[in-house]
BAVEX-858109 format. One record per residue (C-alpha): residue in three letters; x, y, z. Coordinates in pm, 1 decimal. Example, Ala and Ser with C-alpha at 12.3 -4.5 7.8 and 13.67 -1.06 7.14 Angstrom:
// residues 2
   type          x          y          z
    ala     1230.0     -450.0      780.0
    ser     1367.0     -106.0      714.0
***
This chain:
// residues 405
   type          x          y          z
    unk    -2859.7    -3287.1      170.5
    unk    -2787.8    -3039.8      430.5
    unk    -2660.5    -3259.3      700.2
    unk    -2324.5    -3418.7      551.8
    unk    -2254.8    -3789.3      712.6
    unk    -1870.6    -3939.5      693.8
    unk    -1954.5    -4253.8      468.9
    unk    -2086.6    -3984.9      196.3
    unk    -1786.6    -3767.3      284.0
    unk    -1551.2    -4063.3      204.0
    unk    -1729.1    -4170.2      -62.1
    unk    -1660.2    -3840.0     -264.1
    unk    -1377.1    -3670.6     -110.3
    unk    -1137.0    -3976.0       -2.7
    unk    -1115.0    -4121.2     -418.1
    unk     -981.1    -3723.0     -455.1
    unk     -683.7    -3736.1     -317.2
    unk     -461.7    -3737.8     -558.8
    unk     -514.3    -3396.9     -660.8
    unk     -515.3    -2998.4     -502.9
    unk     -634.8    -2953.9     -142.5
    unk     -723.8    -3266.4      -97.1
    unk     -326.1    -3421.0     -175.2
    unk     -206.7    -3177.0       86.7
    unk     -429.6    -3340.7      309.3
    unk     -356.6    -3657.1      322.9
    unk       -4.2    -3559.4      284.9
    unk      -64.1    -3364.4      637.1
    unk     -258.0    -3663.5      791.3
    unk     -137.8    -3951.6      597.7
    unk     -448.8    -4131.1      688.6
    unk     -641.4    -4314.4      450.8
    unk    -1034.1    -4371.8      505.0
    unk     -950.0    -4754.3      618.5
    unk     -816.4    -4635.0      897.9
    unk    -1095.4    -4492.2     1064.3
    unk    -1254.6    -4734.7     1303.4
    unk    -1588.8    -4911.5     1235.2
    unk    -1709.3    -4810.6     1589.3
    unk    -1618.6    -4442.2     1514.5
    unk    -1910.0    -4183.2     1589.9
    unk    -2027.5    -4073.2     1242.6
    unk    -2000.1    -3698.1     1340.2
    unk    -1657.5    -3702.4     1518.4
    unk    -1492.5    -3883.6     1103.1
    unk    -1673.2    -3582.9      989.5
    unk    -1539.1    -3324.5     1243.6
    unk    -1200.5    -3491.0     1167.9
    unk    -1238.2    -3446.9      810.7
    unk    -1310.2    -3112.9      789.3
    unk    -1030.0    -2999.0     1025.0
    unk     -810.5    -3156.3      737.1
    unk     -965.8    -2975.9      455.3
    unk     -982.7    -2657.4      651.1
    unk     -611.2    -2705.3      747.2
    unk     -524.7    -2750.7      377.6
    unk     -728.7    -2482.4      271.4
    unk     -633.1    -2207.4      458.2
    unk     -256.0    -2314.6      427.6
    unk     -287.2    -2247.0       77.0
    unk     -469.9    -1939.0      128.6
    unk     -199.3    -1801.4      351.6
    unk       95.5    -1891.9      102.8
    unk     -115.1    -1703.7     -169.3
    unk     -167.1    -1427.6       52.2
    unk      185.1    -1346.6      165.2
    unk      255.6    -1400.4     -208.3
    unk       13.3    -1193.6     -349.5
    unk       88.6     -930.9      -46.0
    unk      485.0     -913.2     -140.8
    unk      408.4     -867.4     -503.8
    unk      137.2     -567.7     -450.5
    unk      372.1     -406.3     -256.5
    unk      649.3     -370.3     -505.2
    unk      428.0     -308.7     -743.5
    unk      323.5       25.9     -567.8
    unk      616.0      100.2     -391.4
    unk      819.0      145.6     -727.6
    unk      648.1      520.5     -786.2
    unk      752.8      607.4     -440.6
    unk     1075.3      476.4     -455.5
    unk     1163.5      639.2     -827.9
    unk     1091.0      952.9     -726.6
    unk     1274.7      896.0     -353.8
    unk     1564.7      737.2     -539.9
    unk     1612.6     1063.6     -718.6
    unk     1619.7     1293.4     -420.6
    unk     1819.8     1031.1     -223.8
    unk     2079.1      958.5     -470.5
    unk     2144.8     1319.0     -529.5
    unk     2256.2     1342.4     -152.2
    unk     2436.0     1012.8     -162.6
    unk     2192.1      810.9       29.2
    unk     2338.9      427.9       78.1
    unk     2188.9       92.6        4.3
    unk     2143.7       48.0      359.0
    unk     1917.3      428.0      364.4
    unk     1721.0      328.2       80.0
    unk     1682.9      -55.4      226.5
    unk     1538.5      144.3      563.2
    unk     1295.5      376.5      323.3
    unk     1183.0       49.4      127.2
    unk     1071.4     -109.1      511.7
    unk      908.5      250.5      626.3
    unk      699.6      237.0      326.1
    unk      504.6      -78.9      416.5
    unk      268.7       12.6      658.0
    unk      122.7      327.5      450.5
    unk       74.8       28.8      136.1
    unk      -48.2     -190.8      347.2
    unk     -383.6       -8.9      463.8
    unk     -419.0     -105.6       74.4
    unk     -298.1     -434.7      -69.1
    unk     -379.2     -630.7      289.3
    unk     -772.3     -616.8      173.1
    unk     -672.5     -652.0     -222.8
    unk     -407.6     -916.1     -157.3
    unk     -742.8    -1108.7       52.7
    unk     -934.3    -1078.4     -207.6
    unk     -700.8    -1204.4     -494.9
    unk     -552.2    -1490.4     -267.8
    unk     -958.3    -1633.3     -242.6
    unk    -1045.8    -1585.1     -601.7
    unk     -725.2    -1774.3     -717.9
    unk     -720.3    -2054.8     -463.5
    unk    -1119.6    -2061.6     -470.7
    unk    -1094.3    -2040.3     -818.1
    unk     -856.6    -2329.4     -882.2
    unk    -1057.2    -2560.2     -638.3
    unk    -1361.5    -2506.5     -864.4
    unk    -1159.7    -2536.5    -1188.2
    unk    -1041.3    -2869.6    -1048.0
    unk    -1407.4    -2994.9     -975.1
    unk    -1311.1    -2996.3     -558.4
    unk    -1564.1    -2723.0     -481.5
    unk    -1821.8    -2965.8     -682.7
    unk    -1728.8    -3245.3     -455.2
    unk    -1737.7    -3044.6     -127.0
    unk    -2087.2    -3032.9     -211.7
    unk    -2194.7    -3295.2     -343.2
    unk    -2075.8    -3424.2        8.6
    unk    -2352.2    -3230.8      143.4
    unk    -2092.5    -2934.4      270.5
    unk    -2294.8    -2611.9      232.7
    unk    -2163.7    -2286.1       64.2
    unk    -2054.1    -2134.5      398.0
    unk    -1916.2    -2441.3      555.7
    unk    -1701.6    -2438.8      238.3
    unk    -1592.7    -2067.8      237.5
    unk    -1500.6    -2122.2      643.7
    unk    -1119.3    -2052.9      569.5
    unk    -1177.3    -1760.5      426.8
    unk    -1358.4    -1602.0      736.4
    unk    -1065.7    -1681.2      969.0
    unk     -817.5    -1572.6      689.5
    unk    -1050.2    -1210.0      636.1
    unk    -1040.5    -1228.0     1046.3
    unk     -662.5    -1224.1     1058.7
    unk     -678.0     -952.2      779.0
    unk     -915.6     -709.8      987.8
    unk     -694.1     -729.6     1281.4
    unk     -346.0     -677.3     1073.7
    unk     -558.5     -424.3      894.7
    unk     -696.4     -226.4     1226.3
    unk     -306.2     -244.9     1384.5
    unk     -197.9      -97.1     1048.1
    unk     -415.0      159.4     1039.8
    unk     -448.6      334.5     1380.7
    unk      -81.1      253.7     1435.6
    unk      202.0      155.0     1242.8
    unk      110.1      345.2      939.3
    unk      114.9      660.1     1133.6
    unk      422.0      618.6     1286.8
    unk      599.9      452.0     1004.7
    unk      479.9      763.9      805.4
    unk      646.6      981.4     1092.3
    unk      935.8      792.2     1078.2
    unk     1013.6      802.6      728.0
    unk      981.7     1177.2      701.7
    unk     1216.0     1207.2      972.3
    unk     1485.9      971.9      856.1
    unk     1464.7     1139.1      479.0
    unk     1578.8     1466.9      688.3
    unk     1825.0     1300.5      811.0
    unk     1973.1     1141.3      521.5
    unk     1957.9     1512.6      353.3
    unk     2081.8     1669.1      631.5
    unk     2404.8     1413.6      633.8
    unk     2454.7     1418.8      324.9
    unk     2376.9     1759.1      151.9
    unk     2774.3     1795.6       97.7
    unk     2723.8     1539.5     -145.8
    unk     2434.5     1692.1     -340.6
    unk     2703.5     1833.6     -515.3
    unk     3013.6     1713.4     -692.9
    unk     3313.7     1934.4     -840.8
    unk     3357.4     1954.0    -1200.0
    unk     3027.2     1784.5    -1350.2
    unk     2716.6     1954.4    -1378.8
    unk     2457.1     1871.4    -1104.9
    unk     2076.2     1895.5    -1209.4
    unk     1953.3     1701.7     -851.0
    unk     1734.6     2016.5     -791.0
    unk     1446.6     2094.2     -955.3
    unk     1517.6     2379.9    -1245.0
    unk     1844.2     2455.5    -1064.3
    unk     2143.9     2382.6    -1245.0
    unk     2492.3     2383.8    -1031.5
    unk     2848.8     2313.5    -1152.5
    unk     3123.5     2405.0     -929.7
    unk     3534.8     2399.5    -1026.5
    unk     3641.3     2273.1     -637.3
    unk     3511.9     2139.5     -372.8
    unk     3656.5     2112.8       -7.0
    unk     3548.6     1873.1      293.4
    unk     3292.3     1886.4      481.5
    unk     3112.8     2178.1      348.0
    unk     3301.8     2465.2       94.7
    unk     3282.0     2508.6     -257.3
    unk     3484.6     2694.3     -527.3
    unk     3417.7     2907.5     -854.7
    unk     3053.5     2817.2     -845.0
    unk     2826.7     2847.5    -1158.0
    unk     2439.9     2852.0    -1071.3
    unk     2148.5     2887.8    -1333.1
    unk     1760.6     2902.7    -1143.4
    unk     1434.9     2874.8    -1386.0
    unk     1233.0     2820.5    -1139.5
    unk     1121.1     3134.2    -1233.4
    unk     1043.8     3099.8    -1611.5
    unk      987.5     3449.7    -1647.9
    unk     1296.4     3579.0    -1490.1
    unk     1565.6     3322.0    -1511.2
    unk     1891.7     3408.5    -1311.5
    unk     2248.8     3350.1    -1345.6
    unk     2447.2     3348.4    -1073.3
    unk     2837.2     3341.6    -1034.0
    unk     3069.4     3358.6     -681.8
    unk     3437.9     3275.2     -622.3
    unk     3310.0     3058.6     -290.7
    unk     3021.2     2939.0      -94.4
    unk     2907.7     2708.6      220.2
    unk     2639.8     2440.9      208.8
    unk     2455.8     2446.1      506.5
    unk     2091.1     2317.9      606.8
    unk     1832.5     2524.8      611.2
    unk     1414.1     2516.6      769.7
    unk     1278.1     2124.0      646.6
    unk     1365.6     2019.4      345.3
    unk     1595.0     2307.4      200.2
    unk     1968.8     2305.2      142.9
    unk     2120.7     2717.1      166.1
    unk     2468.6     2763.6      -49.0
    unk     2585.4     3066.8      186.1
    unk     2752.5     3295.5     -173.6
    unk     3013.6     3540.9     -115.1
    unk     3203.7     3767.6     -360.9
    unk     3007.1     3693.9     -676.0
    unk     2709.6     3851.8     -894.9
    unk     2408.9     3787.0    -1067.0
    unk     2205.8     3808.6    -1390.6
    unk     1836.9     3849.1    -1358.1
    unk     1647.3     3850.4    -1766.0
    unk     1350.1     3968.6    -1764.7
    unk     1189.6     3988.8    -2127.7
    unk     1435.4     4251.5    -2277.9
    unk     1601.1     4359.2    -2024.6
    unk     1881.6     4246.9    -1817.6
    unk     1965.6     4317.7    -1441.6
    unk     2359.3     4247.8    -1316.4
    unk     2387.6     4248.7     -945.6
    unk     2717.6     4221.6     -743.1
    unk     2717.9     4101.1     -396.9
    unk     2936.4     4029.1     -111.2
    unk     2727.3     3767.0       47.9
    unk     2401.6     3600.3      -70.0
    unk     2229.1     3332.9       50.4
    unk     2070.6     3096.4     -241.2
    unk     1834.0     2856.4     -139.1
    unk     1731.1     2473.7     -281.2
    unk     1429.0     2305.4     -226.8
    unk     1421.5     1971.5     -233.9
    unk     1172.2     1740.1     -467.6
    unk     1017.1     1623.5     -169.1
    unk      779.5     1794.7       71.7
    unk      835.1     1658.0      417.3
    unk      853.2     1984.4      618.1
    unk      561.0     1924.7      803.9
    unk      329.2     1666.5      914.7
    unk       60.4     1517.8      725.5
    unk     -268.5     1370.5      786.5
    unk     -129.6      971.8      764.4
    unk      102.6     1082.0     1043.1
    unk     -127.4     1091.3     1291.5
    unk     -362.6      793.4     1473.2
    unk     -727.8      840.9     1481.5
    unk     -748.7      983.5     1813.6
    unk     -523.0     1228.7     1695.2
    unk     -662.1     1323.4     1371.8
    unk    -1037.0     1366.7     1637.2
    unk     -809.1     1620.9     1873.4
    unk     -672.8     1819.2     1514.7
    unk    -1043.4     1816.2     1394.7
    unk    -1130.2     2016.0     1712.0
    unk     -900.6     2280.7     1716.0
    unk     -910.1     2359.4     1292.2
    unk    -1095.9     2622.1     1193.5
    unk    -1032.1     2595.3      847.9
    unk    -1306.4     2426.8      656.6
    unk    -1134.3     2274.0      359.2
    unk     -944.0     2124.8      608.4
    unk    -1155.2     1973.1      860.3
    unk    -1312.6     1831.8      563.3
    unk    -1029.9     1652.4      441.7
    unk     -928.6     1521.9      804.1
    unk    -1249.4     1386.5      834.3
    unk    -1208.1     1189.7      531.5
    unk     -932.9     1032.6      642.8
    unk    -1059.7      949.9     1007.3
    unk    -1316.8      748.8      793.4
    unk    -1086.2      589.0      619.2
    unk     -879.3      420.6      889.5
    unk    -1218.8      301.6      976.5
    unk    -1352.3      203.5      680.5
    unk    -1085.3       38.2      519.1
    unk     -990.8     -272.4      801.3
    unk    -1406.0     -345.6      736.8
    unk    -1352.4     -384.7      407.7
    unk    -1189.9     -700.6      463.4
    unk    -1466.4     -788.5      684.1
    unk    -1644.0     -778.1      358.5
    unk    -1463.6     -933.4      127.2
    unk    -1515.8    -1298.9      339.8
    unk    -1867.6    -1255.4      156.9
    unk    -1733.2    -1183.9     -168.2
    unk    -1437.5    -1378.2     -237.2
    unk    -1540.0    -1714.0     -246.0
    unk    -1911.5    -1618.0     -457.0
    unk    -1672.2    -1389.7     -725.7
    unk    -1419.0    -1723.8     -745.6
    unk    -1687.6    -1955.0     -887.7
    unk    -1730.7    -1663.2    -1183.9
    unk    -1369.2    -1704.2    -1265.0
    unk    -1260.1    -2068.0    -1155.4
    unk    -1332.4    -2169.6    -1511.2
    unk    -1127.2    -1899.2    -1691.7
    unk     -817.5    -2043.5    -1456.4
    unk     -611.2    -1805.8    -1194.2
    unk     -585.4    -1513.9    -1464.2
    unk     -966.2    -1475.7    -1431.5
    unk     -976.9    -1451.4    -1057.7
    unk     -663.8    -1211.1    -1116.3
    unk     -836.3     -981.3    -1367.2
    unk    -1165.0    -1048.8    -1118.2
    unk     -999.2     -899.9     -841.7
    unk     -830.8     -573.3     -998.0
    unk    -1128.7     -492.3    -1152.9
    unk    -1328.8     -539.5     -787.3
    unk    -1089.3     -283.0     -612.4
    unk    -1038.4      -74.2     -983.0
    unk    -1401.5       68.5     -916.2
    unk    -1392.8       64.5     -545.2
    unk    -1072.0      285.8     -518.4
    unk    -1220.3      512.6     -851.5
    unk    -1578.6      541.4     -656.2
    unk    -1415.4      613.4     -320.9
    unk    -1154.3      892.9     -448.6
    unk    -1478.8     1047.0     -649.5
    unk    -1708.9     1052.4     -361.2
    unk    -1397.6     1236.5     -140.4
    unk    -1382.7     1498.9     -448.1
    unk    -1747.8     1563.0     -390.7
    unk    -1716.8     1591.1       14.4
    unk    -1399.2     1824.4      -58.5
    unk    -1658.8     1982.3     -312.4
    unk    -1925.8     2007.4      -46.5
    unk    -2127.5     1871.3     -271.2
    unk    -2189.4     1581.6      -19.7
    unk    -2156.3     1524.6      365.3
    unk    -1838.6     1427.4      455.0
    unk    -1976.3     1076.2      653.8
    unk    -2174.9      986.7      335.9
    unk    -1851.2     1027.0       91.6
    unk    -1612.7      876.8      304.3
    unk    -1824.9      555.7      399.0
    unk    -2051.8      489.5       27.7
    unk    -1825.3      308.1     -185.4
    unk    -1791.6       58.4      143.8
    unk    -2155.8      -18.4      220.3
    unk    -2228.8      -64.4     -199.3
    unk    -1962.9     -362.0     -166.3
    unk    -2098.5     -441.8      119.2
    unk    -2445.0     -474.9        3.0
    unk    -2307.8     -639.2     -310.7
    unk    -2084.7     -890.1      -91.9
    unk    -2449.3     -996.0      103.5
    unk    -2624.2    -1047.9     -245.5
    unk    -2345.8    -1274.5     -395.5
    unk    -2316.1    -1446.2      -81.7
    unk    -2682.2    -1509.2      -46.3
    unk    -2724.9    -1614.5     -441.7
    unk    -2435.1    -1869.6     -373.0
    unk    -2567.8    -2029.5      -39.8
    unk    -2880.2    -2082.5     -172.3
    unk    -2827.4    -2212.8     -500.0
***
């Protein structure tokens, strides 16, 4: 029953209506199979019919996917924002600065939850048509396994594009971006790193407490202790100092008239000064730019002009993987729907727990391969593109199984 005719279409589909995909399309047509003339070329009722499915379809794929895309998202942007929210708040970064860092962060998690958010928005929809016996009547209509899995190619085509723009563009400049407007936020408010009369432990192993404080930038009576050392911890004391901002992401308290204790083991060296210059170094390393900062024609020109090995190795890595990433979506068109039928019966937790556990060993296979090219254990092209053709050969295999079962 390969070739599906409308009178066997209606006969199965149009008694469905009253439940899933097939409610939402006759509440998008509101048609009913009487309608259809008796003169009506048997292929153009089934061309019309399956634009109706496919409509539904792939309108509840896209509702799932935004969904499922939004709740990724704040899922992994709470680690970056707790420790952001830390450095931030210290310097008295606003809700509308942390509201700007929240919208600079979405590019860099996108180049990961737009494939996993594909992925999980097929297995649940895919997986509640099959609980709900509609895959089994798509069939038994004579639809074929890829005619039925259609919505998911143009939904995994959408994703490869979005995926490709995020990738070789606005993940590198929203990475940019958000480096430079942290700066900025430090830079404008550093004054407010510290506050008179409490005891301020914003700064890693530095704790500062300071008597008075006048606007914009002078202090009073200061009290400093610095582990950062753990062998020699220091004490230091001064009747005033000057914030100021110093190289990246360093705030300078310019000391004057004060002195300090350096302990080492047993002994104990006092110091007195006029002026000294004490430094603070932020939590957060953004002095510089990173790999994810730059496109993939700019990570080829860096390639050419490092010498370092170590180095080359790791920007090839992640040439590769602005390439190989967008394909993954190409690849999960073949998986998805195969995978949902495994978990349709087990309801949309199954497809859920389906779906982590698909991208669990991807992401766990891909950082281990990396390790081994950083390792030189293994070529750099055959670490950084692995992981993506054994999905991809397992995405042909389910596919296959499926379509010809």
């Amino acid at each position: 029953m390969r070739k599906a005719h409308s009178a066997t279409l209606a006969i199965f589909i149009w008694p469905c209506l009253q439940s899933g995909v097939f409610q939402q399309a006759r509440e998008v047509t509101s048609i009913d199979p009487r309608d259809f003339a008796p003169d009506m070329p048997e292929q153009l009722q089934y061309a019309f019919m399956l634009k109706v499915i496919y409509r539904s379809i792939l309108r509840e794929l896209l509702v799932t996917f935004l969904l499922t895309l939004a709740f990724l998202n704040s899922v992994l942007m709470m680690e970056k924002m707790l420790r952001l929210s830390r450095l931030l708040s210290g310097v008295g970064a606003s809700f509308f600065d942390m509201l700007k860092i929240i919208l600079l962060l979405q590019p860099q998690l996108m180049l990961l939850t737009v494939p996993m958010s594909l992925l999980l928005s097929t297995l649940l929809v895919y997986g509640r048509m099959n609980h709900d016996s509609e895959t089994i009547i798509l069939r038994a209509s004579g639809m074929d396994f890829r005619k039925i899995s259609f919505p998911v190619a143009i939904l995994g085509v959408l994703c490869f594009l979005l995926s490709v723009a995020t990738s070789f563009y606005l993940s590198p400049k929203g990475s940019g971006r958000l480096r430079e407007e942290v700066k900025t936020i430090i830079a404008v408010g550093s004054t407010h790193a510290i506050e008179e009369g409490t005891f301020n432990s914003s700064f890693r192993n530095i704790v500062i407490l300071v008597k008075g404080k006048t606007p914009p930038d002078r202090l009073d009576d200061i009290f400093i202790y610095d582990s950062r050392r753990k062998d020699e911890p220091r004490v230091l004391m001064a009747r005033e100092g000057r914030l100021f901002m110093q190289n990246g992401m360093t705030i300078g308290i310019d000391l004057k008239n004060g002195y300090m204790n350096i302990i080492k083991e047993t002994t104990t060296t006092e110091l007195f000064f006029k002026r000294y210059r004490f430094s603070l170094n932020l939590d957060y390393d953004a002095s510089s730019p990173r790999n994810k900062e730059f496109t993939p024609l700019q990570l080829l020109k860096k390639i050419r002009t490092t010498g370092d090995g170590k180095e080359r190795k790791s920007l090839y890595l992640e040439f590769n993987r602005r390439l190989s990433l967008p394909v993954v979506c190409l690849l999960l068109i073949l998986l998805g729907p195969p995978l949902s039928l495994l978990s349709g019966k087990s309801g949309r937790l199954g497809g859920l727990a389906i779906g982590l556990l698909v991208f669990t060993v991807y992401y766990v296979l891909l950082a281990y391969c990396e390790n081994l090219v950083l390792a030189s254990r293994i070529p750099y092209y055959v670490g950084a593109w692995v992981p993506t053709v054994l999905l991809g050969a397992f995405a042909v295999i389910m596919f296959r199984k499926e379509s010809l079962r």
